[in-house]
KEKE-3310 file (N, C-alpha, C; in steps of 0.2 Angstrom, whole numbers, plus 5000, padded with zeros to 4 digits):
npx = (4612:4608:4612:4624:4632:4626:4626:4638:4639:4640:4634:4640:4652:4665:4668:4658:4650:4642:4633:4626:4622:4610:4602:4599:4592:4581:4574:4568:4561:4551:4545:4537:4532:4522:4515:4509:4504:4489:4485:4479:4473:4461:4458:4453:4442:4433:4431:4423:4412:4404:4400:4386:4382:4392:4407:4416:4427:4430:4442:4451:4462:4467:4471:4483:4491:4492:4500:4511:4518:4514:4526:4538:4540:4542:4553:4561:4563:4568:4581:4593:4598:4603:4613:4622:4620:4631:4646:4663:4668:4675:4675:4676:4691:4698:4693:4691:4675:4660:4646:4632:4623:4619:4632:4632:4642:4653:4661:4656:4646:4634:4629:4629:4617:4608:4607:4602:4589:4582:4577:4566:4559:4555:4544:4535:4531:4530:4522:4513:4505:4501:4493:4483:4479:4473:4464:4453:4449:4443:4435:4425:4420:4416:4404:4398:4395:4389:4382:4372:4370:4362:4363:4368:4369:4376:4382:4367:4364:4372:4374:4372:4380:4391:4395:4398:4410:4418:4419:4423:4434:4443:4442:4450:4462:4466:4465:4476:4486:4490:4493:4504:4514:4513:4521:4533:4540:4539:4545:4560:4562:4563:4573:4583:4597:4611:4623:4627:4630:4632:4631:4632:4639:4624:4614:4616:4613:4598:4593:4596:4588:4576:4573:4573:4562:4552:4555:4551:4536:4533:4534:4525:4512:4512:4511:4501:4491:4491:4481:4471:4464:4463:4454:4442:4436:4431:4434:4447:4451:4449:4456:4469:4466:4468:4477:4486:4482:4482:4497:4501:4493:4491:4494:4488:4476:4470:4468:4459:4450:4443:4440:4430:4420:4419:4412:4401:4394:4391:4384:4373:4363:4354:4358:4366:4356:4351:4339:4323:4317:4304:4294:4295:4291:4278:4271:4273:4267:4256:4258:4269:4261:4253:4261:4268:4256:4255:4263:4262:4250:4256:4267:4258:4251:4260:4262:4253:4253:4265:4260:4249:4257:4262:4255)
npy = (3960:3971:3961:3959:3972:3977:3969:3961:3948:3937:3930:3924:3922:3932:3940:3936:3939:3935:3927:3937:3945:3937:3933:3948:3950:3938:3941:3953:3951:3941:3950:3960:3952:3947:3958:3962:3950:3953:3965:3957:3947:3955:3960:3949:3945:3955:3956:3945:3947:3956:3953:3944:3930:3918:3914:3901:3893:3904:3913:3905:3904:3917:3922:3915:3920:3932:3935:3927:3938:3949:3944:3944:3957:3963:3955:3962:3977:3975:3969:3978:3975:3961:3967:3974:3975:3977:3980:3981:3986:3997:3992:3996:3996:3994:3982:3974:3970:3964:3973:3972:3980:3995:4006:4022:4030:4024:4023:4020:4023:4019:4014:4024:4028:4021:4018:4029:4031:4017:4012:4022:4018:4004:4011:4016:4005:3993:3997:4008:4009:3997:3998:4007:4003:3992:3992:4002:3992:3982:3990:3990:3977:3977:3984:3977:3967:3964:3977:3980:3967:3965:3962:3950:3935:3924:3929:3932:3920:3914:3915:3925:3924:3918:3930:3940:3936:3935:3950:3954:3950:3955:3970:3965:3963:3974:3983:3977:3978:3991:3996:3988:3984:3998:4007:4002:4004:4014:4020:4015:4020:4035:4036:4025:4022:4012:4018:4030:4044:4040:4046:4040:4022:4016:4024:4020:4005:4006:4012:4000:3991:3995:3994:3980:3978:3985:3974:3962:3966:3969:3954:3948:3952:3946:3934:3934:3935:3923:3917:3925:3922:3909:3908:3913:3908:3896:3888:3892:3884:3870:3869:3868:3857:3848:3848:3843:3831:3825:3824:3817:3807:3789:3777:3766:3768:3776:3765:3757:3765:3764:3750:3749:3760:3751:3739:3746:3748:3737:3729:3736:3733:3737:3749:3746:3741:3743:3759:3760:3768:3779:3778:3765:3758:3763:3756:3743:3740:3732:3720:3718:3718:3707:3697:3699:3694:3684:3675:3678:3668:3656:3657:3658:3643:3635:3637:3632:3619:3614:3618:3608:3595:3593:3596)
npz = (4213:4222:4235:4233:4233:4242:4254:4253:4248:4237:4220:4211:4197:4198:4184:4173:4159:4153:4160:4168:4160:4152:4163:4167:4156:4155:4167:4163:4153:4157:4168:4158:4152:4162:4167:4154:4149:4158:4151:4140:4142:4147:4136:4128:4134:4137:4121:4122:4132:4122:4113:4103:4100:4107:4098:4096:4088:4078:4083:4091:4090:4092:4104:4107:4096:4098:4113:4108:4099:4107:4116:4107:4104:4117:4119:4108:4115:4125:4122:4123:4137:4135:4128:4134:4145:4161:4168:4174:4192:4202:4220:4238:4245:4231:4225:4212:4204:4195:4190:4187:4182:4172:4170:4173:4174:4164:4152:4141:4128:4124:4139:4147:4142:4142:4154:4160:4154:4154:4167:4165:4155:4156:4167:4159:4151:4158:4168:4166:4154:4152:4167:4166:4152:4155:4165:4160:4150:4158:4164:4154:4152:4166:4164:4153:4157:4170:4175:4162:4154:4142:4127:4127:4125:4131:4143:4151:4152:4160:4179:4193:4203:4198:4190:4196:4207:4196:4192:4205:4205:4195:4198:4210:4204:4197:4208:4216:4205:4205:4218:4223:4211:4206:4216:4219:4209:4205:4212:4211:4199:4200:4214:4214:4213:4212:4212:4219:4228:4246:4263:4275:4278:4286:4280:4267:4269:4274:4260:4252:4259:4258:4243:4242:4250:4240:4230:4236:4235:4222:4217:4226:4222:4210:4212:4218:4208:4203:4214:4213:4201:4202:4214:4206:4195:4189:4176:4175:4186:4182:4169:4179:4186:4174:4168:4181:4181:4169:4171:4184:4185:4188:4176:4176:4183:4172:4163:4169:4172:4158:4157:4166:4161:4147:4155:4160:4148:4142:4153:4151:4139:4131:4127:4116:4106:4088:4083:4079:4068:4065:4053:4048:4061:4063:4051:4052:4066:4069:4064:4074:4086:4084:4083:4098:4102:4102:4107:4122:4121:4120:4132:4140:4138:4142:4154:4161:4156:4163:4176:4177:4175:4186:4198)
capx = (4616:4608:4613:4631:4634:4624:4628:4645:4634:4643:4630:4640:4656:4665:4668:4653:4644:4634:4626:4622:4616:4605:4598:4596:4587:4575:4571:4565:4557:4547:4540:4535:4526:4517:4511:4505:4496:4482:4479:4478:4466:4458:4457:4448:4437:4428:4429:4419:4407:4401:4398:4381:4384:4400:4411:4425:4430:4435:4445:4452:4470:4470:4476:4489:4494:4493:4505:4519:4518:4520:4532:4543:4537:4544:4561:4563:4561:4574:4586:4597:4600:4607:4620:4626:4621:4634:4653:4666:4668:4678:4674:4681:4700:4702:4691:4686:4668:4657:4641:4627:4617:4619:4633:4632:4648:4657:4666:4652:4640:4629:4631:4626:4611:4605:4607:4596:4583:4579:4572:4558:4557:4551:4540:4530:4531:4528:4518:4509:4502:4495:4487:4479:4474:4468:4457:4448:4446:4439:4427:4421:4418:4411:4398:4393:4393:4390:4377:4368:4369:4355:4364:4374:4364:4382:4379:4360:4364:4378:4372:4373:4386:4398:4396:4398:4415:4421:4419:4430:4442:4444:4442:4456:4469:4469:4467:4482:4493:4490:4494:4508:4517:4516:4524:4537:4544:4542:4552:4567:4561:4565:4577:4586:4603:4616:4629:4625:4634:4629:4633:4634:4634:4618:4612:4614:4609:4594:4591:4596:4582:4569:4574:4571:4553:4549:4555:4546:4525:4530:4533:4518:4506:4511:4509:4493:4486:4487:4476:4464:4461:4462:4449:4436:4437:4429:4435:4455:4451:4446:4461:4472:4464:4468:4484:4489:4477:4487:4504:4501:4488:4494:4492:4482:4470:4468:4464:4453:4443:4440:4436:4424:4416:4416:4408:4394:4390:4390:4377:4366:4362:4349:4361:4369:4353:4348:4337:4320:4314:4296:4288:4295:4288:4272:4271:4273:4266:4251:4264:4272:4258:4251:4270:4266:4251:4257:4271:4259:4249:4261:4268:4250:4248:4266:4263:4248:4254:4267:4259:4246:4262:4264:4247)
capy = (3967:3971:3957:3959:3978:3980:3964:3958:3940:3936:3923:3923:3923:3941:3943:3931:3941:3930:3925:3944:3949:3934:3933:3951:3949:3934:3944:3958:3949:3939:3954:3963:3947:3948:3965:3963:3945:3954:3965:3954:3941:3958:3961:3943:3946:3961:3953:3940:3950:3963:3949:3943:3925:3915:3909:3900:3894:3909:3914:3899:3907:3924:3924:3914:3925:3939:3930:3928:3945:3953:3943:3946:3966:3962:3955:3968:3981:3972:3969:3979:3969:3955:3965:3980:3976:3973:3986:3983:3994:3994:3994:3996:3993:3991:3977:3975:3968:3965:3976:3969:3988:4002:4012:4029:4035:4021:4027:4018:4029:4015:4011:4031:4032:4015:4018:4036:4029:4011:4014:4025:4014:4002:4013:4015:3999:3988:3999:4013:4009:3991:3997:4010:3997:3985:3998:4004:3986:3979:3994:3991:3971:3976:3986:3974:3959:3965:3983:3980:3960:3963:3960:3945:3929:3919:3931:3931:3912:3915:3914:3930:3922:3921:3937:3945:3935:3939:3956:3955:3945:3959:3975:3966:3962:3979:3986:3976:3981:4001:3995:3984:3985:4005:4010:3999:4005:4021:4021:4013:4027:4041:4036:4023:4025:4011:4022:4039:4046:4038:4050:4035:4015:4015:4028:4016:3999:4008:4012:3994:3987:3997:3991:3972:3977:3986:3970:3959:3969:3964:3947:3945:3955:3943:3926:3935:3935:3916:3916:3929:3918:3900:3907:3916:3905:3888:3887:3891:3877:3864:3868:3865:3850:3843:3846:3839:3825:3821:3824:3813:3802:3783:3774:3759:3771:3775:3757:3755:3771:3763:3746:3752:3763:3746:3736:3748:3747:3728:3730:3738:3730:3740:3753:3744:3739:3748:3760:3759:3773:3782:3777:3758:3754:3765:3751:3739:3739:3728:3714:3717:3715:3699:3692:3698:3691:3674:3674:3680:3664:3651:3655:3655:3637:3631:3638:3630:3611:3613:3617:3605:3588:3595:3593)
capz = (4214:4229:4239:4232:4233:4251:4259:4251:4245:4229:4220:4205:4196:4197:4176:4173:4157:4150:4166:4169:4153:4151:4168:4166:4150:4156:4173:4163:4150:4162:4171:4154:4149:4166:4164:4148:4150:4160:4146:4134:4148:4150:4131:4127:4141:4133:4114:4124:4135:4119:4105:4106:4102:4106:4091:4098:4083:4073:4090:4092:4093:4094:4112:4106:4094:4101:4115:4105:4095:4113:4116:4103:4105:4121:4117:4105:4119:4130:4121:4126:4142:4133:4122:4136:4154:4167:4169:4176:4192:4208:4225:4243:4247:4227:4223:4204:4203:4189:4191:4184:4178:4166:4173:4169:4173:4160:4146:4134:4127:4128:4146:4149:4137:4145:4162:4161:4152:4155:4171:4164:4151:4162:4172:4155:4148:4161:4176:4166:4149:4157:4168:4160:4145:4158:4169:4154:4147:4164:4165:4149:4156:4168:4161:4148:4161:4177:4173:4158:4151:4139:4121:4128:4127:4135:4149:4153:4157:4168:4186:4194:4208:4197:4186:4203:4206:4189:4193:4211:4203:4189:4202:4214:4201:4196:4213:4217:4203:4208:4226:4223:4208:4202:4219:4218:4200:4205:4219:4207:4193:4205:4219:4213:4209:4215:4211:4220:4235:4254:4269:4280:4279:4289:4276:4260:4271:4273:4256:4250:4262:4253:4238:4243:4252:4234:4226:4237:4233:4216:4219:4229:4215:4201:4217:4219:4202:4202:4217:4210:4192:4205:4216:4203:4189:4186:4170:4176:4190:4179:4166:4183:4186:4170:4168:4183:4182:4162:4172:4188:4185:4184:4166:4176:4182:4165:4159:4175:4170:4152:4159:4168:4156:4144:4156:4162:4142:4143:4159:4147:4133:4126:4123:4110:4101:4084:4083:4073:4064:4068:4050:4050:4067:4061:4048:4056:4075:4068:4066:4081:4091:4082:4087:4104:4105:4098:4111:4128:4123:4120:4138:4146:4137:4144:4162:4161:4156:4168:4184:4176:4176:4195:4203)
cpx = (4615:4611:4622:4635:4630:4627:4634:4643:4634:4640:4635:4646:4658:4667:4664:4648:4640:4630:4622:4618:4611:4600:4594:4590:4582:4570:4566:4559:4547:4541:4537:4527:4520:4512:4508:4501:4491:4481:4478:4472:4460:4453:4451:4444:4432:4426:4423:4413:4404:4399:4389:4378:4392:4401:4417:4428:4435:4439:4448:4457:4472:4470:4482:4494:4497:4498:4509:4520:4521:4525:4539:4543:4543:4554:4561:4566:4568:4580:4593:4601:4603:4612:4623:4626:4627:4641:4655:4668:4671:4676:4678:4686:4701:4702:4687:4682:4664:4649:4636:4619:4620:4624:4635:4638:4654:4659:4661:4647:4633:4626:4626:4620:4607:4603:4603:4592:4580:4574:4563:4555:4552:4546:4536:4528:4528:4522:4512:4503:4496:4491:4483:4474:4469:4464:4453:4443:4443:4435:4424:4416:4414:4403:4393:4390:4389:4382:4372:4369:4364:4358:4368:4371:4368:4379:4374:4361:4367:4373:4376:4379:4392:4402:4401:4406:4421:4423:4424:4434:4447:4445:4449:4461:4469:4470:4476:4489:4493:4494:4502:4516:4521:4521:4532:4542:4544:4546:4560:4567:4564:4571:4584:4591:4609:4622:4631:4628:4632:4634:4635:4632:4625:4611:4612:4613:4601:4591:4590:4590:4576:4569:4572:4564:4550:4547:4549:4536:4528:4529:4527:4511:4506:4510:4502:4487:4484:4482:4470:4460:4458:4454:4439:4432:4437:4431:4444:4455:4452:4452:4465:4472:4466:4472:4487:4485:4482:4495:4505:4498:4491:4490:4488:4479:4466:4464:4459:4447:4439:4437:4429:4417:4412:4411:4401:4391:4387:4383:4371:4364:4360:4354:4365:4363:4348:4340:4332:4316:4307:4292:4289:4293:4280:4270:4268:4272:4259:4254:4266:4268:4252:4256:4268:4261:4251:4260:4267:4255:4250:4265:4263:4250:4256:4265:4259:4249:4258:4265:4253:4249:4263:4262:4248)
cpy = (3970:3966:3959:3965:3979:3975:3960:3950:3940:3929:3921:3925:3930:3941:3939:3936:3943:3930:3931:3947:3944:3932:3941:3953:3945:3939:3949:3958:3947:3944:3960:3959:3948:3952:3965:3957:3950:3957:3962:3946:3949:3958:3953:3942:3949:3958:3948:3941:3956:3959:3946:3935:3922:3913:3906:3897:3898:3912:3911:3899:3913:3924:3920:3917:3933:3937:3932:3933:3950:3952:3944:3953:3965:3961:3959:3975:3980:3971:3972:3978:3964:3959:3971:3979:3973:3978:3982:3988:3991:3997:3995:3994:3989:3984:3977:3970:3968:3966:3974:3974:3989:4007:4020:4035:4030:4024:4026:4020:4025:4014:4019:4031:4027:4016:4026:4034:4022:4010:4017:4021:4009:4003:4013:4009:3995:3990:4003:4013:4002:3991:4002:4005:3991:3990:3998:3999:3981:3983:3994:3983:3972:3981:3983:3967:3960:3971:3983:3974:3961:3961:3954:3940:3924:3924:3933:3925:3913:3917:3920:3931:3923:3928:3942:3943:3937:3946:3959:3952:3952:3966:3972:3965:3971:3984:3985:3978:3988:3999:3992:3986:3993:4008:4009:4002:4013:4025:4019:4018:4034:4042:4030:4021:4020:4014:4029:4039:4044:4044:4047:4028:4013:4018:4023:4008:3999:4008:4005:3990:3988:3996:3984:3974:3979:3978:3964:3961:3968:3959:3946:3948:3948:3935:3928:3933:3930:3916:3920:3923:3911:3902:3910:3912:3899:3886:3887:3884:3871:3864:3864:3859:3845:3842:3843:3832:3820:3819:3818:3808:3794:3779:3769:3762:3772:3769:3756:3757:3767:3756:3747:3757:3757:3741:3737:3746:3740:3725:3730:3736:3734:3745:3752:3741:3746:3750:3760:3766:3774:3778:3767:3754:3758:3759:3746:3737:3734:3720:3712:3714:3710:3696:3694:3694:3683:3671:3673:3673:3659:3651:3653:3649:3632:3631:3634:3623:3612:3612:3611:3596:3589:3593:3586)
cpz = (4221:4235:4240:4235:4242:4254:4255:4249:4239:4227:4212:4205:4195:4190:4174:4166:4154:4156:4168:4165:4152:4157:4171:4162:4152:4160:4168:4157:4154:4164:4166:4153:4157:4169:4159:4149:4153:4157:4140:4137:4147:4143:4128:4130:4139:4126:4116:4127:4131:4114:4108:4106:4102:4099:4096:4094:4079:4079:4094:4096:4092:4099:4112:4104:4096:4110:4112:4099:4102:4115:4112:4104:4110:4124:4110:4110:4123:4129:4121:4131:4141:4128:4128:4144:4156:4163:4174:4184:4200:4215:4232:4243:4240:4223:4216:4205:4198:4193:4187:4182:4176:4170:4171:4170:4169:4154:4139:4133:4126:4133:4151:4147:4142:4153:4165:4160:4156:4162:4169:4159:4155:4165:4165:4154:4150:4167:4170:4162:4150:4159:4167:4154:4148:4164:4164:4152:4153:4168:4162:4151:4158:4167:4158:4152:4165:4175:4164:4152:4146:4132:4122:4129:4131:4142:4153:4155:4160:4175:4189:4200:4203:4191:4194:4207:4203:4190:4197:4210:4201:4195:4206:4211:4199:4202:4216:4212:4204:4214:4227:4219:4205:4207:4219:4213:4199:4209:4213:4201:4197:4211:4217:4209:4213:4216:4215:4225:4241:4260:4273:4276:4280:4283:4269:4263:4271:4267:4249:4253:4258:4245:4238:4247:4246:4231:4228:4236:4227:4216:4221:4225:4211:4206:4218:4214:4202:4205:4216:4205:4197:4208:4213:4198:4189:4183:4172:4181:4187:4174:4171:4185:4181:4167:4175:4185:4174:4167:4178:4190:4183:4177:4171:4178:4177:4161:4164:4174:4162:4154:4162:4163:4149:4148:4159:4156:4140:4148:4157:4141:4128:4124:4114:4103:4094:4083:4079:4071:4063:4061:4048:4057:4065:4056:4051:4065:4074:4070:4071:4087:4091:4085:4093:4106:4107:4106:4119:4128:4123:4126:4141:4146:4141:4151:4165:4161:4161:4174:4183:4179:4182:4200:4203)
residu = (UNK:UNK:UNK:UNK:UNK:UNK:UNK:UNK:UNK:UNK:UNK:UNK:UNK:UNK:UNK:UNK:UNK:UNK:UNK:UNK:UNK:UNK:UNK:UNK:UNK:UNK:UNK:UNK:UNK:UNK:UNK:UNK:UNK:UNK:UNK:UNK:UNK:UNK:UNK:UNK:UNK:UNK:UNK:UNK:UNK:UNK:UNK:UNK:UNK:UNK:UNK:UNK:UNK:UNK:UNK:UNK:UNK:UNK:UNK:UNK:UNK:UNK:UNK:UNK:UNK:UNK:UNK:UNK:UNK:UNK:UNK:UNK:UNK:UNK:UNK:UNK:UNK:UNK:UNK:UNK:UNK:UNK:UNK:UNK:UNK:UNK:UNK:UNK:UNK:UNK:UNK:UNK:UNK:UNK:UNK:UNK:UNK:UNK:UNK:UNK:UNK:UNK:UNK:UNK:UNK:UNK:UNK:UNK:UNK:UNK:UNK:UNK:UNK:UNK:UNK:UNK:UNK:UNK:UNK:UNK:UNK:UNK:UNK:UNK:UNK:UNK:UNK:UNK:UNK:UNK:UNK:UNK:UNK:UNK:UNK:UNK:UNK:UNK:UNK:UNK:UNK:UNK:UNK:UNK:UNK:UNK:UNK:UNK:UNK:UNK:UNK:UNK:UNK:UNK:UNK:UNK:UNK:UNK:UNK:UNK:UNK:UNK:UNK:UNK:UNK:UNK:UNK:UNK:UNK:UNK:UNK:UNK:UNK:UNK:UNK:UNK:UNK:UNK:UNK:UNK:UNK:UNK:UNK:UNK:UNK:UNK:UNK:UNK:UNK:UNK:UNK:UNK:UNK:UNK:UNK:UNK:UNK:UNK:UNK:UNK:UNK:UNK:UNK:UNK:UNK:UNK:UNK:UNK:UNK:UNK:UNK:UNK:UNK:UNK:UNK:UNK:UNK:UNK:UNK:UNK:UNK:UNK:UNK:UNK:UNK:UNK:UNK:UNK:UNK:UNK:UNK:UNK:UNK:UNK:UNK:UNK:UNK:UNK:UNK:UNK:UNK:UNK:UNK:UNK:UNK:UNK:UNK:UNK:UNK:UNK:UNK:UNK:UNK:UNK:UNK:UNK:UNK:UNK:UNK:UNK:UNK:UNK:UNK:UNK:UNK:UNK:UNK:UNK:UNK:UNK:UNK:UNK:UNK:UNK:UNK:UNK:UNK:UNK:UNK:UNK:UNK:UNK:UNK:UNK:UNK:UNK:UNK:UNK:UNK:UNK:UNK:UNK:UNK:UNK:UNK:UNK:UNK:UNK:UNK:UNK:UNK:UNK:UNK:UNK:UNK:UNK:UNK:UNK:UNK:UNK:UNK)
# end
């Protein structure tokens, strides 16, 4: 839309709208889901720094679940995008265009209601209530991890390097969404109105610019996050590693790896032999070591004839 409406950069066919309502729709799904991941990372963070020992079996899949419930929450909320975005609307010297918002001067009492709200809708949904729920739930974290570890026996073992990681991970991802993302969304909650009156050219170029440096600080928050998780988190490293260790890994390295693992056990013999049991070698160690004895003097008497035939 911006590209289109500021800079005449038509990426798309002009009555196209499918392609508007459903690329509206993912787009806005996406950055819901991206907002809520961290508190629902933040959420399972805390279940895990206030228990006093780990279960990870009964909890096996509540982050899945809880996943695809927001999800669905999610596209519920959106849905609207996929049955109303995109008008009709004309522009300079007479040019019918398909707009790809909510216009609020269309005839469809939808189009009006949608094009007031949706915006703040968003400023809640996505900006306000997030992070809100992830502050709260990343100062409770750090409380139980960080300032007073003593009912937590998983983190008494933890090493105090990387509690203290954890911590700056969890402090910058939400410093960064305050910084990044709530400015952003509420510059489009407040000023942004493709549709509004311009004085001059210069004057909505201008305002079209600042629209694309908002968009870019979200973009670079949610490219951030990865490098928050990648750089704090042992545990997300090692996932990374092993998906792309399954996905480009050659199959005859794979047999190479097993070979080798079969032949170090070949090397070693003793591994493969059974083990005898504490009260049947108690037993039996008299025996044993009459049969050694047998055996120690049956070489002595061989080593003996031989270097004897030698001389």
């Amino acid at each position: 839309m911006m590209l289109s409406q500021g800079y005449d950069i038509h990426l798309r066919s002009q009555f196209d709208f499918a392609w508007c309502r459903i690329n509206a729709f993912v787009a806005q799904w996406i950055r819901g889901m991206a907002s809520w991941i961290l508190v629902i990372v933040a959420f399972d963070r805390f279940q895990q720094s206030k228990t006093i020992r780990r279960t990870p079996t009964k909890n096996k899949h509540t982050v899945l679940y809880t996943i695809i419930i927001t999800g669905l929450i999610l596209l519920l909320l959106n849905l609207h995008y996929l049955l109303f975005t995109g008008n009709k609307v004309v522009l300079s010297e007479n040019t019918t265009f398909l707009a790809c918002i909510f216009d609020k001067y269309s005839e469809n009492n939808f189009q009006k209601f949608f094009a007031s709200t949706s915006t703040w809708q968003e400023l809640v949904t996505y900006i306000i209530l997030p992070c809100i729920l992830a502050l709260i739930l990343n100062i409770f974290i750090i409380q139980n991890s960080f300032l007073s570890p003593i009912n937590n026996e998983y983190l008494k073992s933890r090493s105090k390097s990387r509690t203290r990681r954890v911590t700056t991970m969890l402090l910058a991802s939400n410093i960064g969404f305050l910084a990044l993302v709530a400015p952003a969304q509420i510059f489009y909650a407040l000023s942004f109105d493709p549709q509004r009156g311009m004085q001059s050219y210069d004057e909505y170029k201008s305002f079209i610019i600042q629209g694309n440096i908002y968009q870019c600080l979200i973009n670079t928050y949610y490219a951030a996050s990865f490098v928050f998780c990648f750089a704090s988190s042992s545990v997300f490293r090692c996932e990374i590693s092993k998906l792309l260790s399954k996905h480009y890994k050659p199959k005859h390295s794979l047999g190479s790896g097993t070979g080798e693992i079969y032949s170090s056990h070949e090397n070693r013999p003793f591994i493969n032999q059974p083990r005898i049991s504490g009260f049947h070698r108690s037993n039996s160690s008299q025996n044993d070591d009459y049969l050694y004895g047998r055996k120690s003097l049956k070489r002595a008497t061989e080593s003996t004839i031989e270097t004897d035939g030698f001389t």
